[in-house]
C-alpha positions, 0 to 999 in steps of 0.5 A, a space after each residue: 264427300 260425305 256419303 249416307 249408307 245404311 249397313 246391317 240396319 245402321 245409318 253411317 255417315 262416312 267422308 270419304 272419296 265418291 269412288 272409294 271402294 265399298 269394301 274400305 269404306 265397310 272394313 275401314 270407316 265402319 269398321 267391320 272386318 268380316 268383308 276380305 279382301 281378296 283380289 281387288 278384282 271382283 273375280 275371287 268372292 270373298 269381298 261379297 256383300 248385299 245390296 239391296 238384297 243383290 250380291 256384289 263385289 264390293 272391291 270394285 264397287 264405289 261407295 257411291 252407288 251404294 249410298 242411299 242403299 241397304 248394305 249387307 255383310 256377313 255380319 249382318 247375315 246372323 240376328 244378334 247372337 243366333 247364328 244364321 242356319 248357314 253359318 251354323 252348318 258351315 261349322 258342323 260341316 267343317 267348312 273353312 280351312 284358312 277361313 278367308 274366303 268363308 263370308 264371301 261363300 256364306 253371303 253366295 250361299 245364303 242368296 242362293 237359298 233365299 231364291 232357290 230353298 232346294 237347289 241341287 248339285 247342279 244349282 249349287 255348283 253353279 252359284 258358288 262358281 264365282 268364289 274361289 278357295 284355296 283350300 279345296 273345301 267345297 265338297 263340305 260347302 255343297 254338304 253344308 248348303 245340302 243341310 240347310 236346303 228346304 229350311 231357307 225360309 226359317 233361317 
């Protein structure tokens, strides 16, 4: 079946399975690769995408309910060349390890900040619960949101 979904401001239009995860649909039809696989489960995070403004999963959302809809992913996040605020603090503030799960956090991150532009620990902790990393960096994540917070607007 052939599906309409707009993605970072760009109209696709993809053949595929009406429930064909989003996440295949973004990573091998369109053919933007910062969306990870993690565990296909909707528990770890790291498949975190926008739509229409709301963070999902979108290893466990089918392509369909996003049709007709905005798609954001973390390609989407910065404007052209300039990084969003986020992602250049999550580089000062030496944030990834591995990376993997790196677009999964910005996209919680950002959403966090877009609602609440000064959360505490407290709100930050609660927020990023749901993405997990192996690493163990999240003392630097909670630092590089920490930067960020009270400039949300700007970003």
């Amino acid at each position: 079946m052939a599906v309409t979904l707009t993605i970072n401001g760009q109209r696709h239009s993809v053949d595929v399975e009406d429930d064909t995860p989003l996440l295949w649909v973004i990573r091998d039809e369109v053919g933007l690769k910062g969306t990870k696989f993690g565990c296909g489960r909707a528990l770890c995070g790291a498949c975190t995408v926008y739509l229409d403004g709301s963070p999902i999963r979108s290893c466990s959302t089918p392509v369909s309910v996003a049709a007709g809809q905005s798609v954001t992913t973390i390609e989407g996040l910065s404007a052209g060349d300039t990084l969003h605020k986020l992602q250049q603090a999550w580089i000062e503030h030496g944030v990834p390890q591995c990376g993997y799960c790196q677009s999964g956090q910005l996209m919680t991150a950002a959403h966090l900040l877009s609602y609440n532009p000064t959360p505490s620990d407290a709100d930050i902790d609660a927020a990023m619960s749901g993405n997990l990393c192996r690493c163990g960096t999240y003392s630097n994540l909670v630092a590089a949101i920490k930067s960020v917070a009270g400039k949300a607007e700007e970003a």
